[in-house]
N, C-alpha and C positions, 0 to 999 in steps of 0.2 A: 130549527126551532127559533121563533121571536126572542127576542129579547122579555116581554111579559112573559112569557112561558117558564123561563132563567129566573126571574125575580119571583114570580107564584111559587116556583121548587126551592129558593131558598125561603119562604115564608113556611113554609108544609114543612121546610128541613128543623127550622127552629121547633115547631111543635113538635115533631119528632126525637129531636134531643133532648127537649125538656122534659116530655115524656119518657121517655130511655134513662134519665138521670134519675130522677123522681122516684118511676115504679118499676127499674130495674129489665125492663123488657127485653127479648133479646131480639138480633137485628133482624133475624126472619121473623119473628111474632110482628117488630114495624114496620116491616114491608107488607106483609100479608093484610095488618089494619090498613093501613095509608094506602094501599093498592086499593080497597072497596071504597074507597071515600069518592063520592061525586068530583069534588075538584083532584082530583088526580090527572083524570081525565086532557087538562087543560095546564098541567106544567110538562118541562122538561121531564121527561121521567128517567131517561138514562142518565142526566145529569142527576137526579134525587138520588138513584138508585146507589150509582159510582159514587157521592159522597157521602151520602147517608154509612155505605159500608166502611169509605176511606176514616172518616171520624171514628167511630166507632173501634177500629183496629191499631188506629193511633193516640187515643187519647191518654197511654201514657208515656208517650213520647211526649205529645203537646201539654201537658199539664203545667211538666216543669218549665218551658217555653214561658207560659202563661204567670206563671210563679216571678219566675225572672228578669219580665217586662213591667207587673203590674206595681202599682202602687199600696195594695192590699193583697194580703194571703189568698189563697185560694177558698179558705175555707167561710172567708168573707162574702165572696163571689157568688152572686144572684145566679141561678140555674141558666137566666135566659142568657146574661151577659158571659156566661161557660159559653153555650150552646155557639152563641155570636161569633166570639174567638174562636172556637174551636172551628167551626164551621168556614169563616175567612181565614183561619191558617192554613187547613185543609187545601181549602182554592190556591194559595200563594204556591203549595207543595206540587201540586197535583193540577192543576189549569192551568198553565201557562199563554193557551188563547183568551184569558183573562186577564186584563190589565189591571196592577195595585191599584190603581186610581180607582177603579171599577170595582173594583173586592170592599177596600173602604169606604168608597161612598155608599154599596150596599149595605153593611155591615150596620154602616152609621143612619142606615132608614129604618132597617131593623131594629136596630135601639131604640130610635124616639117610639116607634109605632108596637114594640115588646115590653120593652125594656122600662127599669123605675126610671123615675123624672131626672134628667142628665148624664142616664148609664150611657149614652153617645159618646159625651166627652170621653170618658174610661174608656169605654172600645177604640175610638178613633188616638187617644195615646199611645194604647199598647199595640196594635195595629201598625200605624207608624213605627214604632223601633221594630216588631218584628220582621216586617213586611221585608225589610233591608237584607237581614236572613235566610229568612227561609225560600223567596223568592232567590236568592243567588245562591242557595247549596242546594235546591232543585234545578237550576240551570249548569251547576258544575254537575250535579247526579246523571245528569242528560247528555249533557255533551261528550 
């Protein structure tokens, strides 16, 4: 698959969890929507598929993660810029033919382009201290 293909499945991933967090859906109801949607078609779909579930089964593992990095409570925390984090933790855990550099810089396009006016900054903060993390106790989980 392209690299556009990777970036469209993480745009579909955010509306995904934003919807997921919002109206409670569960993960086969957004597979089954986001599978009839025309642009489906034209992303990663095994990469959707794999993280859409991976967030989903970890989000309260990554919560406190997210707690413990941020600058603000969680219950501060815009849905989109949840969805953000959650979704580039995800990758750090679970992608390893994904480079940090790669994870954050996606992360932080989604913010300008989702996200309120400077939720970028915040994601590329907390991103930074996690990435250090969870990217090294998924390469110890590995090895």
């Amino acid at each position: 698959m392209s690299t556009g293909s990777r970036e469209r499945a993480r745009g579909l991933l955010i509306k995904a969890l934003y919807q997921w967090q919002l109206a409670g859906h569960s993960l086969d109801e957004l597979l089954a929507q986001y599978r009839d949607l025309a642009e489906f078609g034209r992303i990663d779909q095994v990469y959707f598929e794999d993280l859409l579930g991976r967030v989903v089964a970890e989000t309260t593992a990554l919560d406190p993660v997210i707690a413990e990095h941020a600058t603000r409570g969680l219950d501060q925390l815009d849905a989109v810029g949840r969805a953000i984090l959650l979704l580039a933790m995800t990758e750090f855990k679970h992608r390893d033919d994904v480079p940090v550099k790669v994870v954050i810089d996606e992360a932080i396009k989604l913010a300008k382009r989702y996200g309120p006016t400077d939720s970028y900054r915040f994601v590329n903060a907390v991103l930074d201290k996690v990435s250090k993390t969870l990217r090294a106790s998924a390469e110890v989980a590995a090895g």
